[in-house]
N, C-alpha and C positions, 0 to 999 in steps of 0.2 A: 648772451654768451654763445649762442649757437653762430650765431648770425659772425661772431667774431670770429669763429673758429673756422666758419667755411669763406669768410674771407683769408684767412690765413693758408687755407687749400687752393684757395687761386691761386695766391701770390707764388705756393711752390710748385702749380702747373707753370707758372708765366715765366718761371725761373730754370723749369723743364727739372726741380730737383726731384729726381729717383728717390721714390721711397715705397718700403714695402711695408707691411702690416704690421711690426714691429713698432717699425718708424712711427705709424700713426698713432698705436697706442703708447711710445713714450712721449711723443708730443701733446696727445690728448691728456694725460698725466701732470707733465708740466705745464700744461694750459691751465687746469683745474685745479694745480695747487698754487699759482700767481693769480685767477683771476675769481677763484672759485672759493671752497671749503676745500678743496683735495678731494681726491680717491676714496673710496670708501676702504675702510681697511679689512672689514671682511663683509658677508653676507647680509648683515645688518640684522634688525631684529622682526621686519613684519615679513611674514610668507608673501608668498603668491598669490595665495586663496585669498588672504585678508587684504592688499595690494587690487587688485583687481573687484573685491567687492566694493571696496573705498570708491574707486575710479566710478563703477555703476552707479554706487548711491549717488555721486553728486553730478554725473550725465543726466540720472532721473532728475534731481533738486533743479539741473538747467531744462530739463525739456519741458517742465513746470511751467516755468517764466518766462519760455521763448517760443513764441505762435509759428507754424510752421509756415512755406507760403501759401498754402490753402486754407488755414485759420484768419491770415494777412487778407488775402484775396475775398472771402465769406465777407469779415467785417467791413472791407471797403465799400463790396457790394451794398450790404447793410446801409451804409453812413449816406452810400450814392440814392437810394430811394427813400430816405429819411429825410434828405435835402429835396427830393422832385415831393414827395406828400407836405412838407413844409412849405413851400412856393405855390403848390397847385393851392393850397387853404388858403395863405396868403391873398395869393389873387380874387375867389372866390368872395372872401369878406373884402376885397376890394368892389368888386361886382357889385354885392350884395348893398354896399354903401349907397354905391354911387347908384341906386335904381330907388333906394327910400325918397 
């Protein structure tokens, strides 16, 4: 919806239509009551404080699940000397073989 909206802000640069702050909040209004739920009709019922914890808890819930790229980077490191100590053995019981 966002993405339509500021296509719609081109179209009235490209158009060169003058609009002032008004304009855009009765536009944004009738944007979001054709494509939307509508306007909120007042304040609504969660604060700030409750808003904004919400938002935290579930930033923590993703920071959880998502490696940063030095957690990314560690574990490759990891998998890359996991594969050279796999092949170095490999080879070695190869040696090892071929000398009985």
């Amino acid at each position: 919806m966002v993405s339509a909206f500021f296509d719609l802000a081109e179209i009235k640069a490209r158009e060169h239509t003058q609009m002032r702050m008004k304009d855009w909040v009765a536009e944004l209004d009738k944007f979001a009551e054709i494509y939307g739920k509508g306007a909120l009709a007042d304040a609504g019922k969660v604060s700030h404080r409750q808003a904004t914890e919400k938002a935290e808890n579930e930033y923590r819930q993703y920071q959880v699940k998502t490696l940063s790229p030095v957690e990314e980077a560690y574990l490759d490191s990891i998998k890359t000397v996991q594969k050279k100590i796999e092949k170095k053995a490999k080879n070695e019981n190869r040696h090892d073989k071929a000398h009985e």
